[in-house]
Chimera marker file (.cmm) of the C-alpha trace (Angstrom):
<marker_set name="trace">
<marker id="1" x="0.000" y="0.000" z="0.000" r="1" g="1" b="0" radius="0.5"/>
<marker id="2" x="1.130" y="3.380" z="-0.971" r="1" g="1" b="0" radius="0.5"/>
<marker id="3" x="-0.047" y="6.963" z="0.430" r="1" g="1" b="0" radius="0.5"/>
<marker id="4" x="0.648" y="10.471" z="0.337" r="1" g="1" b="0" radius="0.5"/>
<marker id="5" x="-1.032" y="13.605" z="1.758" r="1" g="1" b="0" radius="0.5"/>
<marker id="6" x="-1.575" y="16.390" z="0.057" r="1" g="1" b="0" radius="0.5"/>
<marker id="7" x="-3.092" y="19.766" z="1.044" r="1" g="1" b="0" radius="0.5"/>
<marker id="8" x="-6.014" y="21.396" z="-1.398" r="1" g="1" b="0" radius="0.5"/>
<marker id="9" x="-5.232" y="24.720" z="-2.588" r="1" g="1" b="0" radius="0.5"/>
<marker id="10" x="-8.337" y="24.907" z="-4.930" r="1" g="1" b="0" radius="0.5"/>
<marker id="11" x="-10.445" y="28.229" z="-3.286" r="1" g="1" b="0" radius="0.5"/>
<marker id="12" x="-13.396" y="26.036" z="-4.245" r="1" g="1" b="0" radius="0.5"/>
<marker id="13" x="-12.128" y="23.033" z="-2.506" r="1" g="1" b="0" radius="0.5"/>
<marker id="14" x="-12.552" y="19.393" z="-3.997" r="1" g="1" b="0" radius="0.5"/>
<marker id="15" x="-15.437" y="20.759" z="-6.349" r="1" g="1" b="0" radius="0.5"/>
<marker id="16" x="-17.860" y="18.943" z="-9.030" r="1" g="1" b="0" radius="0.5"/>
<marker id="17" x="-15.050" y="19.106" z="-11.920" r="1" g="1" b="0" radius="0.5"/>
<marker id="18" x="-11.990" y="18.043" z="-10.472" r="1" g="1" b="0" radius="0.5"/>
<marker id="19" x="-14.138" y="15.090" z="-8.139" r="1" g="1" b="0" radius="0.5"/>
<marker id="20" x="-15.416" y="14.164" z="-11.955" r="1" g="1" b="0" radius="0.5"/>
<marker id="21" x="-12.081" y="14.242" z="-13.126" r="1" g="1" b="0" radius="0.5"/>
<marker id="22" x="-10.113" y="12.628" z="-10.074" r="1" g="1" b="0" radius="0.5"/>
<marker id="23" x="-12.810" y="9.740" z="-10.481" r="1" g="1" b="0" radius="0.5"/>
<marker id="24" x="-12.203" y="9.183" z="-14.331" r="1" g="1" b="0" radius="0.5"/>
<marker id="25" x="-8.461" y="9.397" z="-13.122" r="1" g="1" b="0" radius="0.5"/>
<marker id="26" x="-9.160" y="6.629" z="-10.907" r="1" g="1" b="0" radius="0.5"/>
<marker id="27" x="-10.806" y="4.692" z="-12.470" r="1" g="1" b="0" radius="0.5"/>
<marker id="28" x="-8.358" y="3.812" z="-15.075" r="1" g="1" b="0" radius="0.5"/>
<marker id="29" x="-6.435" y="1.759" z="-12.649" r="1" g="1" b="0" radius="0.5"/>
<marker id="30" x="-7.371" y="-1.452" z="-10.388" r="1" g="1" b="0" radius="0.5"/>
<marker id="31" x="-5.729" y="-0.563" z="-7.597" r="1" g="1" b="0" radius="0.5"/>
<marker id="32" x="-8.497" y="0.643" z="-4.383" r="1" g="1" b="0" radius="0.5"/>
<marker id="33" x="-7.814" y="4.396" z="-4.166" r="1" g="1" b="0" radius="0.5"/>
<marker id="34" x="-9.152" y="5.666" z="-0.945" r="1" g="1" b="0" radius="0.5"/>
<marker id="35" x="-9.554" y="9.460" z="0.108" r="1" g="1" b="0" radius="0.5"/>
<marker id="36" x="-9.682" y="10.493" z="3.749" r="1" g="1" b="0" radius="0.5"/>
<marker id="37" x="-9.854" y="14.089" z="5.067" r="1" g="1" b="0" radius="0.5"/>
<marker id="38" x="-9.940" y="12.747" z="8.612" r="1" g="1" b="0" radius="0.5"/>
<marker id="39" x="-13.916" y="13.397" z="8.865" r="1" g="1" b="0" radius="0.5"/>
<marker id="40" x="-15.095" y="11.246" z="6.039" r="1" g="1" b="0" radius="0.5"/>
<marker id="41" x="-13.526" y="8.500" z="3.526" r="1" g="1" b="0" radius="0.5"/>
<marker id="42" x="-14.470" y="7.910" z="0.160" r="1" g="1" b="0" radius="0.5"/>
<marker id="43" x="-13.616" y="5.826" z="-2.216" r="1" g="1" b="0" radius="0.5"/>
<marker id="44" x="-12.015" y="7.576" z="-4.914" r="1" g="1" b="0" radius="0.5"/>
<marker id="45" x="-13.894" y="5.826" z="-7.876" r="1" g="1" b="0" radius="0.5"/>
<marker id="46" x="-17.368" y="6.608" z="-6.702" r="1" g="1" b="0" radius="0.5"/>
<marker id="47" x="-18.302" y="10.398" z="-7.786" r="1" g="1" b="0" radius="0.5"/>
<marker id="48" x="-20.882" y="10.936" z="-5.144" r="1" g="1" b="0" radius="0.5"/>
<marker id="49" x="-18.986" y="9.440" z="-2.364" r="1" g="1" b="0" radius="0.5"/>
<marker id="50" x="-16.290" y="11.835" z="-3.399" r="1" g="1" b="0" radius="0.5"/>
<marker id="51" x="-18.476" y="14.824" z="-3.368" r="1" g="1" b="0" radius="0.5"/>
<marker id="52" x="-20.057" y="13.994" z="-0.126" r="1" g="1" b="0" radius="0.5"/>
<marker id="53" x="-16.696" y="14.605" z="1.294" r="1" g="1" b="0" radius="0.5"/>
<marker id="54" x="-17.008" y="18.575" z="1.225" r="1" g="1" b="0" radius="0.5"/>
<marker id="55" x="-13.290" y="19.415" z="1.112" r="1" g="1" b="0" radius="0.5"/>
<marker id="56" x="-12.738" y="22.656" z="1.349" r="1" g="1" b="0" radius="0.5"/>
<marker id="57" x="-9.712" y="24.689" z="0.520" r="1" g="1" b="0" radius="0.5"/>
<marker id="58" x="-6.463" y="23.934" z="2.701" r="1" g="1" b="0" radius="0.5"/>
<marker id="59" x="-7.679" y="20.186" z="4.145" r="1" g="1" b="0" radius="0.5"/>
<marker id="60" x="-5.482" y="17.939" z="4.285" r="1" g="1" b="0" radius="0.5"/>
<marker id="61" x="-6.496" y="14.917" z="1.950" r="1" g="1" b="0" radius="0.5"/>
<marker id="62" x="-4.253" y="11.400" z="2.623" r="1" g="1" b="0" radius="0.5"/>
<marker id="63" x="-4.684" y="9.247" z="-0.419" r="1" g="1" b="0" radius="0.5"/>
<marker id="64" x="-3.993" y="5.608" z="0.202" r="1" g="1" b="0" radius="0.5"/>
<marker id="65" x="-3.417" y="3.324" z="-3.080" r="1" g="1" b="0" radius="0.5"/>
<marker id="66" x="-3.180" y="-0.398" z="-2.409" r="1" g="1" b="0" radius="0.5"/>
<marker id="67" x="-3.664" y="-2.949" z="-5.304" r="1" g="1" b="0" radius="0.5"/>
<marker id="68" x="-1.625" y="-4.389" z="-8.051" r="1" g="1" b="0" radius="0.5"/>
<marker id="69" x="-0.988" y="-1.444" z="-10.023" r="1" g="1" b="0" radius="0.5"/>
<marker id="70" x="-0.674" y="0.777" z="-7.584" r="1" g="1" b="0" radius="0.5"/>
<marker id="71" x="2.916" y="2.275" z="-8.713" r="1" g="1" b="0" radius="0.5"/>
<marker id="72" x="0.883" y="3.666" z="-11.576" r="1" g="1" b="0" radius="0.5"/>
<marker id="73" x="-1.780" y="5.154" z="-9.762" r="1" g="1" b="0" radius="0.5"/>
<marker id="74" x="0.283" y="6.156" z="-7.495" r="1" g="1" b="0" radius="0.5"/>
<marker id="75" x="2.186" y="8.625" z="-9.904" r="1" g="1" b="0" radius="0.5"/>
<marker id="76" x="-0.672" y="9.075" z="-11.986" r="1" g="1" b="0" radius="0.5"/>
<marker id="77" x="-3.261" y="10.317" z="-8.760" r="1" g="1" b="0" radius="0.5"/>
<marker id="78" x="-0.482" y="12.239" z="-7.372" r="1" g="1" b="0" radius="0.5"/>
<marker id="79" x="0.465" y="14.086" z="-10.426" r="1" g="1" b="0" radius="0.5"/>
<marker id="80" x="-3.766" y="14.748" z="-10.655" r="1" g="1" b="0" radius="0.5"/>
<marker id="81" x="-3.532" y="16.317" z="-7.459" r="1" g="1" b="0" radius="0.5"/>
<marker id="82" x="-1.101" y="18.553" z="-8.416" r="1" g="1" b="0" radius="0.5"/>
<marker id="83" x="-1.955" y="20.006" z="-11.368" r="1" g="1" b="0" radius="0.5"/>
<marker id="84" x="-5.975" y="20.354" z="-10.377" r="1" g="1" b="0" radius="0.5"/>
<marker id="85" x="-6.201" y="21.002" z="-6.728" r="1" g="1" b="0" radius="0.5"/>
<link id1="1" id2="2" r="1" g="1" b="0" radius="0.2"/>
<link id1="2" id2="3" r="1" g="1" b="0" radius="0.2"/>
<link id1="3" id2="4" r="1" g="1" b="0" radius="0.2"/>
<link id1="4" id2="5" r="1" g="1" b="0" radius="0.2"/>
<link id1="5" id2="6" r="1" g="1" b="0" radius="0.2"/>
<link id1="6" id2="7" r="1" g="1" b="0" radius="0.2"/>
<link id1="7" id2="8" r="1" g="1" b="0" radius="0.2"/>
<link id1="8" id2="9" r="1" g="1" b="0" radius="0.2"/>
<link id1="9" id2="10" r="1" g="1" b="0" radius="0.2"/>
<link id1="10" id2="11" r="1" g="1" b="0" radius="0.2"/>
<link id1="11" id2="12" r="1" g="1" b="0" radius="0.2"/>
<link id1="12" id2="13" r="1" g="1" b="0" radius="0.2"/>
<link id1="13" id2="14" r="1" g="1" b="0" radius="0.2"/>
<link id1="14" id2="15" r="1" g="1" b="0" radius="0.2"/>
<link id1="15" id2="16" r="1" g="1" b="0" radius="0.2"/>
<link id1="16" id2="17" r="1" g="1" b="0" radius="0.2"/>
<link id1="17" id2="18" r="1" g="1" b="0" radius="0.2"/>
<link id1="18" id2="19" r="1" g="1" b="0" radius="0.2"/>
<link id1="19" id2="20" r="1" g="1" b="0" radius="0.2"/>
<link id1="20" id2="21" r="1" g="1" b="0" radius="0.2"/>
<link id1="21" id2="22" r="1" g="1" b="0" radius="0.2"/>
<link id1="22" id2="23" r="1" g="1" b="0" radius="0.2"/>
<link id1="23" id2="24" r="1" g="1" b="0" radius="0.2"/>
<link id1="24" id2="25" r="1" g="1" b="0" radius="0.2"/>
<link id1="25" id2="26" r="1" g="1" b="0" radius="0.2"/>
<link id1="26" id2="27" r="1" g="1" b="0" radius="0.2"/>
<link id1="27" id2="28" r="1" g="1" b="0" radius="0.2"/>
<link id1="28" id2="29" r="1" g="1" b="0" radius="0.2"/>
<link id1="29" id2="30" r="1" g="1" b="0" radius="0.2"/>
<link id1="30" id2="31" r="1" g="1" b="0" radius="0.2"/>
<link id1="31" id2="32" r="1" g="1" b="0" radius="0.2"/>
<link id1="32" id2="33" r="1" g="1" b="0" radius="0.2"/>
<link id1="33" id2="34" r="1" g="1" b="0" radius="0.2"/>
<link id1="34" id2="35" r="1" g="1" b="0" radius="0.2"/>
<link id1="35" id2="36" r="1" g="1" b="0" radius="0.2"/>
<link id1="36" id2="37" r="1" g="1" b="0" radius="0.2"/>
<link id1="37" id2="38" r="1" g="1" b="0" radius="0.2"/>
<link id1="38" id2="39" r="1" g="1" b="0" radius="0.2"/>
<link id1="39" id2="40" r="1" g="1" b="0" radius="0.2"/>
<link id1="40" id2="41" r="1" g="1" b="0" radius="0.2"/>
<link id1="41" id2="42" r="1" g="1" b="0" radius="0.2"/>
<link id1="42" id2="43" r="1" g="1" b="0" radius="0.2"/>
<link id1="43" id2="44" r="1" g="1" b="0" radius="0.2"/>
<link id1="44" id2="45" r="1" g="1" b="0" radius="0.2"/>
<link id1="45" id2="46" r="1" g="1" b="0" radius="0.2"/>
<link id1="46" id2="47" r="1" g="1" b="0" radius="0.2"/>
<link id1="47" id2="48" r="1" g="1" b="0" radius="0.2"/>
<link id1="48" id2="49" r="1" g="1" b="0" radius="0.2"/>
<link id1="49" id2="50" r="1" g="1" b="0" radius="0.2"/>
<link id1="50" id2="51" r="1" g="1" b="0" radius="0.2"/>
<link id1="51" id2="52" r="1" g="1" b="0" radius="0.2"/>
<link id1="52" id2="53" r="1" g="1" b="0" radius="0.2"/>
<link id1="53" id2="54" r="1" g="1" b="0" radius="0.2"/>
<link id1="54" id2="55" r="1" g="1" b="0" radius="0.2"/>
<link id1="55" id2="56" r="1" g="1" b="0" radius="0.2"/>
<link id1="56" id2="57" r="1" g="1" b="0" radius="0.2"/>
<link id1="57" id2="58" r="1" g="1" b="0" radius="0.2"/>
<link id1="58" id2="59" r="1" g="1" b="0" radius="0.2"/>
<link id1="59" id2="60" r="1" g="1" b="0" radius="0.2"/>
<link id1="60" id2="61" r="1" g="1" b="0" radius="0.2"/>
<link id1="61" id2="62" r="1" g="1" b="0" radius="0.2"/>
<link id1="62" id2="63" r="1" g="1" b="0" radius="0.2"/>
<link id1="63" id2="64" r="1" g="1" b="0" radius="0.2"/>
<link id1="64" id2="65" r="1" g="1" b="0" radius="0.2"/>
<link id1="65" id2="66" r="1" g="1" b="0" radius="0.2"/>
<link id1="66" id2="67" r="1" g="1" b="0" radius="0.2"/>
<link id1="67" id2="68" r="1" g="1" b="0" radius="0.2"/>
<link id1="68" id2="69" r="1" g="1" b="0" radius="0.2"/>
<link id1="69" id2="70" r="1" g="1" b="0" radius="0.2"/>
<link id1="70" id2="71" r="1" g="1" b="0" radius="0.2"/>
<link id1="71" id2="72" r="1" g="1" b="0" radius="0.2"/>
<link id1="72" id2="73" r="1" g="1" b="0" radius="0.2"/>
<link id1="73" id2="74" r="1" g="1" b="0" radius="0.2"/>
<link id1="74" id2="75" r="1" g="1" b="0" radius="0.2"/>
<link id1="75" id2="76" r="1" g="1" b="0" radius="0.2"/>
<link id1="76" id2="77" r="1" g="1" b="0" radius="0.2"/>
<link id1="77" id2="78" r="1" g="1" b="0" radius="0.2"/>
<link id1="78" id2="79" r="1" g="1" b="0" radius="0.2"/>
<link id1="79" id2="80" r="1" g="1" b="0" radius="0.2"/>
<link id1="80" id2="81" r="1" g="1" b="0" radius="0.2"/>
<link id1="81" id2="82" r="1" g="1" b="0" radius="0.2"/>
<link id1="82" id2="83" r="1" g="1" b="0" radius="0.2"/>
<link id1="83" id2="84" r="1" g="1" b="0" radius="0.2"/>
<link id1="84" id2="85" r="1" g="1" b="0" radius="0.2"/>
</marker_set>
């Protein structure tokens, strides 16, 4: 299992776009990608459960990635984070 935190810097927080775009992102890969903001969890591939999460600018998201590709999504969901939030 691999994870990394990462702080949102959107001023909209973890918004309808990028959650629709973090889930295609996720979705590409079989690993379970996991998001927790220390209130709620979601799993990353589920658009609702994503938005449910209401993160707001500067939370503090940890993602966890455990499953056979997870290298890949690993670099690939980290880069995501970087360039959209």
């Amino acid at each position: 299992m691999k994870e990394f935190k990462y702080v949102v810097q959107d001023e909209l927080g973890l918004h309808a776009r990028p959650a629709g775009l973090l889930v295609k992102e996720a979705a590409k890969f079989k690993s379970a990608i996991t998001l927790d903001s220390g209130a709620k969890k979601a799993d990353a591939k589920r658009i609702m459960a994503v938005m449910s999460m209401g993160v707001k600018q500067g939370v503090e998201v940890t993602v966890s990635i455990d499953g056979e590709d997870e290298d890949a999504a690993f670099e690939a969901i980290e880069a995501f984070f970087k360039a959209n939030l």
